[in-house]
Each structure stands twice: as structure tokens, then as C-alpha cells.
C-alpha positions in Angstrom: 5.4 -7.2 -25.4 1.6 -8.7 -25.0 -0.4 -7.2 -21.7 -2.6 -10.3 -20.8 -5.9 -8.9 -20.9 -8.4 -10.6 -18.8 -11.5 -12.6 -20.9 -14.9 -12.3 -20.5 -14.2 -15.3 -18.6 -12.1 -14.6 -16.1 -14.3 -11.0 -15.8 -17.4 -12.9 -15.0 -15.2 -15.5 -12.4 -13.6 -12.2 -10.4 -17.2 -10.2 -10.4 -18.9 -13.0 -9.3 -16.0 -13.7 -6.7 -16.4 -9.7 -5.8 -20.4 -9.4 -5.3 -19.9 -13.2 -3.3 -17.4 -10.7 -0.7 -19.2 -7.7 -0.4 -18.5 -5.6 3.0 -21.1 -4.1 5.0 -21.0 -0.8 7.3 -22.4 0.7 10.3 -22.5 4.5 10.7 -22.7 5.5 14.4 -21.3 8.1 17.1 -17.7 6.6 18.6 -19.2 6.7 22.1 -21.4 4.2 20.7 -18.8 1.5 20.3 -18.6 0.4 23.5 -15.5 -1.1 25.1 -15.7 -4.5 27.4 -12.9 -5.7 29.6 -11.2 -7.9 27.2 -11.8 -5.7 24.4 -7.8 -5.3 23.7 -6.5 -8.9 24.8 -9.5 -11.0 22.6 -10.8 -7.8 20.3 -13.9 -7.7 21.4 -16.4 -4.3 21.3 -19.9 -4.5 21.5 -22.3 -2.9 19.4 -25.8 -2.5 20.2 -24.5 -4.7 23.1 -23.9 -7.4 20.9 -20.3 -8.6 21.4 -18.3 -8.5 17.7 -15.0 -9.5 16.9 -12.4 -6.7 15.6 -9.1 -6.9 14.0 -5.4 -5.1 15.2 -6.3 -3.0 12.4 -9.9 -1.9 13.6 -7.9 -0.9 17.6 -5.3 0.8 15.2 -7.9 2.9 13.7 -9.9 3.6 16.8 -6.5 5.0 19.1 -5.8 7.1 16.0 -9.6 8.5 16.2 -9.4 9.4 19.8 -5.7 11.0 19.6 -4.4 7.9 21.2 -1.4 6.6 19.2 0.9 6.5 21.8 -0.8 4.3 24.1 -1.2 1.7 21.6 2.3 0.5 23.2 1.1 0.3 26.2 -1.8 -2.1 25.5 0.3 -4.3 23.5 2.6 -4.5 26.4 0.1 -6.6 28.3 0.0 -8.9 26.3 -2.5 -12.1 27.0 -3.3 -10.7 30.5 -6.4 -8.6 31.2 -5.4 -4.6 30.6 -5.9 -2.7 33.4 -8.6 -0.4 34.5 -6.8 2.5 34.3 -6.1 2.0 30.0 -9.3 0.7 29.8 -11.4 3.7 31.5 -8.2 6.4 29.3 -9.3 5.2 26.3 -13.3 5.4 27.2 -12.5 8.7 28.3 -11.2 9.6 25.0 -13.9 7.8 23.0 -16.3 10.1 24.8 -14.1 13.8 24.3 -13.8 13.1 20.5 -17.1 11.7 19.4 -18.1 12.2 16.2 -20.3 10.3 13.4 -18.2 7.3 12.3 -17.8 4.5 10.0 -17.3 0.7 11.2 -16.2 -1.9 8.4 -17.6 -5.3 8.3 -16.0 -7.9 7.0 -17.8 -11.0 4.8 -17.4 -13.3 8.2 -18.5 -10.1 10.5 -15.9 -9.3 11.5 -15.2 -5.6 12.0 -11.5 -4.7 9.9 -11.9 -1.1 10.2 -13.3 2.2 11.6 -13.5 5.5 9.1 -14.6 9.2 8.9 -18.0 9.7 7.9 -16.3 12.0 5.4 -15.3 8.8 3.2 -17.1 7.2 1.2 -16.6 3.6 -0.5 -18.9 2.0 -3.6 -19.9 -1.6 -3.4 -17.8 -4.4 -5.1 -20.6 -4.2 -7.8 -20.2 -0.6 -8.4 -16.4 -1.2 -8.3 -17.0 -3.5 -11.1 -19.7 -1.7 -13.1 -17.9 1.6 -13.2 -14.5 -0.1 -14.5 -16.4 -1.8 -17.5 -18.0 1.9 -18.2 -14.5 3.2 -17.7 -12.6 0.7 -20.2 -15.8 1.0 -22.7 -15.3 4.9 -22.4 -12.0 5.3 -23.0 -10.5 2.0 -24.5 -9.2 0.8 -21.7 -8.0 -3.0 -21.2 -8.8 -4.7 -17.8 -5.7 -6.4 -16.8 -6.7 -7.4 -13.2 -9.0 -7.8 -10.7 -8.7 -9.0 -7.6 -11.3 -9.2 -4.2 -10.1 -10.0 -0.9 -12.0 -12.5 1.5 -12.3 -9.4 3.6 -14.2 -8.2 0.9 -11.8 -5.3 -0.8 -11.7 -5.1 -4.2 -9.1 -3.5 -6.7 -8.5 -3.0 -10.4 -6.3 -2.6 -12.8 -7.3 -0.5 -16.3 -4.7 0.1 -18.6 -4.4 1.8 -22.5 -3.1 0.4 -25.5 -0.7 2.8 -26.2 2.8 2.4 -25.9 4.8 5.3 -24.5 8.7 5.3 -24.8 9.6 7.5 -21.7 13.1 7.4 -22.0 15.4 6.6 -25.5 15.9 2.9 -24.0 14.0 -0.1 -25.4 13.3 -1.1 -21.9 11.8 2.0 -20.9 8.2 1.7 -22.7 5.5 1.9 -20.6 1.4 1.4 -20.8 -0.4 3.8 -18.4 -3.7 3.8 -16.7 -5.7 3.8 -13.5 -6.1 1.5 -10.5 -9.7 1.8 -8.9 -9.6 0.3 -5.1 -12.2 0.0 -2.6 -10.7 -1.0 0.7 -11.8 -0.7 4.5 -14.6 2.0 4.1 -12.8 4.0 1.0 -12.8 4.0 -2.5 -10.3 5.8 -4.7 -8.3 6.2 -7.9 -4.8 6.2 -8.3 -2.6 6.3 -11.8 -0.8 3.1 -12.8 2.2 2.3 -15.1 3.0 -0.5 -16.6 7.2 -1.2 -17.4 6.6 -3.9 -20.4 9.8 -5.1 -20.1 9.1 -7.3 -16.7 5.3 -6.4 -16.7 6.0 -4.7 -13.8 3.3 -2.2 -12.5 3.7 0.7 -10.3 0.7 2.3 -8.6 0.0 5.8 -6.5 2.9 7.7 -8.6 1.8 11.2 -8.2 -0.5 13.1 -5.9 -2.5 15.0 -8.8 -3.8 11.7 -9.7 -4.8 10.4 -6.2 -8.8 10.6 -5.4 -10.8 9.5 -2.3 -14.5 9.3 -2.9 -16.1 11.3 -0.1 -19.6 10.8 -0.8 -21.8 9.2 -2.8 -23.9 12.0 -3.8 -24.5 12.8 -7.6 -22.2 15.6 -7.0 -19.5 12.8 -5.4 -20.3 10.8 -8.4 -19.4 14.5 -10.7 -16.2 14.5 -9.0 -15.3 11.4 -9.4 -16.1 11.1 -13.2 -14.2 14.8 -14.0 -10.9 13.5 -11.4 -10.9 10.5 -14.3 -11.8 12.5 -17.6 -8.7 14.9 -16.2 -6.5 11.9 -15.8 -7.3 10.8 -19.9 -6.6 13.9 -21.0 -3.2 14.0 -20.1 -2.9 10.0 -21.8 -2.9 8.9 -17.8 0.7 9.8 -17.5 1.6 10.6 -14.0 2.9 13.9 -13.7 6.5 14.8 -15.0 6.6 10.7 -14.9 9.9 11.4 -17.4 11.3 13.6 -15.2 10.7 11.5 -12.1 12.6 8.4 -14.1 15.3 9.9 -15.3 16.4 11.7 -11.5 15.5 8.0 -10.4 17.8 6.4 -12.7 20.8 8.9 -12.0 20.8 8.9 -8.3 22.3 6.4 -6.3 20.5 4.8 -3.7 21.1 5.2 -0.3 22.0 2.1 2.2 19.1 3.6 4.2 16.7 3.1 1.1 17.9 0.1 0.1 17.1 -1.2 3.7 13.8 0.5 3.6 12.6 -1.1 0.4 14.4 -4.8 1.5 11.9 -4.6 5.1 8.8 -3.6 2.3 9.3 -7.2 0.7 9.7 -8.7 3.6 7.4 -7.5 5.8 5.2 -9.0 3.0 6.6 -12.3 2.7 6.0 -12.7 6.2 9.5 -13.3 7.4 12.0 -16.0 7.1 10.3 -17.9 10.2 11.0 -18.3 13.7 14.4 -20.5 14.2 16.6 -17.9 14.3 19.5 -19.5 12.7 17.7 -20.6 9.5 15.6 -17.4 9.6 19.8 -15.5 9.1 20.5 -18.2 6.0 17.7 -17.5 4.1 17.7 -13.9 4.5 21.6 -14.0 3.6 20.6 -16.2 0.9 17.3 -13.7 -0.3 19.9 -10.7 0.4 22.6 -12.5 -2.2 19.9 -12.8 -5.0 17.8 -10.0 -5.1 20.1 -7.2 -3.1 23.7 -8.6 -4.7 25.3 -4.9 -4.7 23.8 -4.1 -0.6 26.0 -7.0 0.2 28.8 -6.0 -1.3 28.8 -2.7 -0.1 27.9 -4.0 3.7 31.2 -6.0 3.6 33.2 -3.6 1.8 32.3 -0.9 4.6 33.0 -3.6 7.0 36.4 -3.8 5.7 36.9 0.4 6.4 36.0 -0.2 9.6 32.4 0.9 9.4 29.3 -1.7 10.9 26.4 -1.0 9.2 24.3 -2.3 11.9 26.3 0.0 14.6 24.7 3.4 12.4 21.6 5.5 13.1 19.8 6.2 9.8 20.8 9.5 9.4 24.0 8.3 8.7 22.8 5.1 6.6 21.3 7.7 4.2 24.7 9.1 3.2 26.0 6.2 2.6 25.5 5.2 -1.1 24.7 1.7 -1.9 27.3 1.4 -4.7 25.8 1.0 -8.6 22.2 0.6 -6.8 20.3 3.7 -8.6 16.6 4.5 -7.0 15.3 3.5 -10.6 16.7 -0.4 -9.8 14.6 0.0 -5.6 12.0 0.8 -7.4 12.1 -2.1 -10.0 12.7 -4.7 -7.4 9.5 -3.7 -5.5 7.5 -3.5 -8.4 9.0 -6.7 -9.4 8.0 -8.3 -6.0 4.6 -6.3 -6.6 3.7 -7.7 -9.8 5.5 -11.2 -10.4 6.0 -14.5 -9.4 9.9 -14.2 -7.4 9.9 -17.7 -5.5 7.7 -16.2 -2.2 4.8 -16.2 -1.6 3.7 -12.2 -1.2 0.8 -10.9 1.1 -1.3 -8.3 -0.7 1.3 -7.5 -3.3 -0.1 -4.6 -4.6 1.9 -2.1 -1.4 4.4 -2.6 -3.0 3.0 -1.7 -6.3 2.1 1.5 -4.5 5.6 1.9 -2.5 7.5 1.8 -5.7 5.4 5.0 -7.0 5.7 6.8 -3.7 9.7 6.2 -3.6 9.6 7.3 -7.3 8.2 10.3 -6.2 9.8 11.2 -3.4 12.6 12.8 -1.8 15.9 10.7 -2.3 18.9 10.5 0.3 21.3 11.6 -2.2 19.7 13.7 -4.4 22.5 15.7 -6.6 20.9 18.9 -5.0 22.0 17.9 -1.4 25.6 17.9 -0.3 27.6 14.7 -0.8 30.8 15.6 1.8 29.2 13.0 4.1 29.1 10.0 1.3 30.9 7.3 1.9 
């Protein structure tokens, strides 16, 4: 099957697109950022005492810098009304105890998206671009996407010619390269497979290949050029990629998985809406297409007597989810991650990434573990 490589054309359209979104960044102590009264109910800071804008994400990243996840519950429990003095002057507290040298992210439309360690490190769009034409020139890579966010992050999508059979199955041949993202303050490189069959492509498979720039030194640079020479030595084959399949394919799937990877796609799609009766029909009706053997199994454990709603997930993980292997979870999120499915996806590629991180990691039913508690 043909990869659609992108033309010279398209190339020029997405760089263009890329250095037209470029982020910008402050680096500054966290006491700096200073907090305002309505900082959490209209995400507001100031900086340099000029009031900017933040997103959810930005207030997620600066509660995790001061050691304050738990209170992030608290704040959004006040919803619309102004947060009290006594949050407001904790969290100032805590901005003060853990200061350190920081990184804010600025958005095209200045807006700040995200805060960072100075000990990360992210390349422009433009150098984004420039070192994945030196990469595909180097190494013979084709470019099969390229994509830049209004908020100004960029990812791409390299991948070789070579077609590698990883199982004795004809639909089990696979293309392999490297993803290159620069997101929120970070760049780094990931492995990335390609499953012909559906063009599906699966991203973040392994954690040898996973690199974060944290610099941009010449010696950062070194680093990051030998991390990618090291991942075309080996063809860019994730590591024991075979292995990983093959496990995949012969376990069966938890109902706890299978409900893990069904809230993935939909957390993505946004929902079924807010009329709660419709919202039920459509994700009965998205549940019959895509998740055909979960439903079967949900009313067939009805029938014993056992509500799947009524469980706690440590007892959802023991209970298979009939013929559903992880091999098939993982297919439906690259699926969702990589094609057209009838819904309209929000930054598709998680679930590129979550279909490599559940190929790689530890299943509910693994034959190693004991299976007296399956039902």
C-alpha cells in the first residue's frame, strides 16, 4: 500500500503555515508571575504588571510547580465567583517557597498556554522544519505530515521506505520512523509506526526512543543528533516492537481497558452534547459500531447478574472483554488517531501516542498474572 507523501507543495503551505504561528517565551523567577484577584475565575496574571490572559492549562502547570495539585479542586469549586483570600494568599505562599527560574509559553494571540522548567528546551517552528528536511535528506526519510496548531505547536511525521513484515500476517507490515513535536515550551522525538493496512500510525511506543531537548547548546544539539542516529541504526523499530505485538494480540482485553481507551476517543470528540437523552443514543449508537464486542459482553454480564456500572475498576480489570485482544484497543485508537471515522477529533495525534503507551504497557490480564478472578 502507497504512504501519501507530502509535495513540495504542501511542504511549502505547512512551513509557511508553521513560521506564520510561531510561540514566543518568557524566562523569569515564579514569584515573578504575580497573581491578581481574579486570576483563577477570568485567568488573569500579570507580568511586569501588565495583565495577560492564561489558559486552564497554564493554572494546571503552575499548581503542579508549587506542589499544589490538590487544591486545584478547590479553586474550580468556586466557580464564577471571586476565590477567596485565603486560596488566593496559599497559593502566593507557595509561589514564593518554590521559586525557581521558569519558562512561560506564549501563544500566537498572547495568550500564555503554559509554564515549563528552565531545564526544557523547545526549537522554533522553523528549526522544527529545517531539521526534519536535514533529517529525511540524511537518511531517506519521507515526510508524511505536518501539522501547526494556532497555538503555535508544531509536529511531524518522518517515515522510511522500507516495509517490515512484523508478524507472518499480510496485515502486519509496518513502515517505521520518527515523530519530531514541539509543543508548550518542549521539543522532542518519539518513534512512529506506521500499520499499512489502515494507515494507521502509532506514536511514543517505547521509552528508549523518547527524547526531550533540554537545551539548546551545541552540546543539546550533539544529543539530539546521536538520540536520532541511534534510533536509524536499529531501522527505527521501537524496541522488541515484535514482541510487544504479538503479547498484544494474544491477550484479551480487559473491560477496564476497553473503557479506558472508549473515554480516550471521546474525551477527544468532545462528547455527545449536553441533552442528556440524545447524548445516551449516540453513545449507544458510537458504542454498537466501534465497541460491538463491549456491548455484548456488558449485557451478557447483565444477564449473570453482574452491573458493570455497579464495579470499582479493580474488579473491571478481571473481567475480559470477550474476543477484544489489546492488539484490536490499540487499533481502534490509532484508527481514531490517524483517519477519517465520522467525528470530528481534537488533536488526534493522543491518541496516536495512547495506542503506543497501551502497546507498551502493563495489561490487566497478562498470561503471567492469575486468571481465578476472570469472569
Amino acid at each position: 500500500m502507497r504512504t501519501k507523501i507530502l509535495t513540495q507543495q504542501e511542504w511549502a503551505k505547512e512551513k509557511q503555515n508553521a513560521l506564520n504561528n510561531e510561540q514566543k517565551y518568557l524566562t523569569m523567577q515564579l514569584s515573578e508571575i504575580k497573581l491578581c484577584k481574579n486570576t483563577f475565575t477570568e485567568n488573569i496574571v500579570l507580568i511586569k504588571d501588565k495583565p495577560m490572559s492564561v489558559s486552564k492549562g497554564f493554572i494546571s502547570d503552575l499548581m503542579s510547580e508549587c506542589g499544589l495539585n490538590g487544591m486545584q479542586k478547590s479553586i474550580k469549586s468556586v466557580g464564577n465567583t471571586e476565590i477567596s483570600a485565603q486560596i488566593l494568599n496559599s497559593v502566593r505562599s507557595a509561589m514564593t517557597k518554590s521559586d525557581k527560574l521558569v519558562r512561560i509559553i506564549i501563544a500566537p494571540n498572547n495568550e500564555i498556554i503554559s509554564l515549563v522548567s528552565n531545564e526544557k528546551a523547545r526549537l522554533s517552528n522553523k528549526s522544527v522544519f529545517d531539521l526534519g528536511e536535514h533529517i529525511a535528506n540524511r537518511y531517506g526519510l519521507d515526510i508524511i505530515d505536518a501539522k501547526t496548531s494556532e497555538m503555535g505547536n508544531s509536529r511531524l511525521c518522518l517515515v522510511s521506505n522500507q516495509q517490515i513484515s512484523v508478524t507472518n500476517e499480510n496485515d502486519e507490515i509496518h513502515k517505521f520512523g520518527l515523530s519530531i513535536t514541539s509543543e508548550n515550551g518542549v521539543t522532542r522525538i518519539d518513534n512512529f509506526a506506521l500499520r499499512l493496512v489502515c494507515t494507521n500510525g502509532m506514536e511514543t511506543i517505547d521509552n528508549f526512543s523518547h527524547f526531550e531537548l533540554g537545551g539548546i547548546s551545541p552540546q543539546d544539539l550533539t544529543q539530539l543528533f546521536n538520540h536520532i542516529f541511534r534510533m536509524q541504526s536499529n531501522g527505527f523499530v521501537p524496541e522488541n516492537f515484535v514482541e510487544l505485538v504479538n503479547k498484544a494480540k494474544r491477550t484479551q482485553a480487559s473491560m477496564l481497558e476497553t473503557e479506558n481507551v472508549i473515554g480516550q476517543i471521546t474525551k477527544r470528540m468532545g462528547g455527545f452534547g449536553e441533552d442528556e437523552q440524545l447524548a445516551q443514543m449516540l453513545q449507544n449508537k458510537f458504542l454498537a459500531e466501534f465497541f460491538p464486542e463491549y456491548m455484548h459482553r456488558r449485557m451478557e454480564l447483565l444477564g449473570k447478574g453482574y452491573d458493570l456500572t455497579k464495579m470499582s475498576n479493580d474488579q473491571k480489570k478481571y473481567v475480559h472483554c470477550g474476543h477484544t485482544s489489546i492488539w484490536d484497543l490499540v487499533n481502534v485508537l490509532t484508527n481514531f488517531g490517524s483517519n477519517n471515522m465520522g467525528f470530528k477529533i481534537n488533536d488526534p495525534k493522543w491518541l496516536q501516542i495512547g495506542g503506543g503507551k497501551l502497546l507498551n504497557g502493563k495489561y490487566d490480564l497478562d498470561n503471567d498474572i492469575s486468571i481465578l478472578m476472570k469472569l
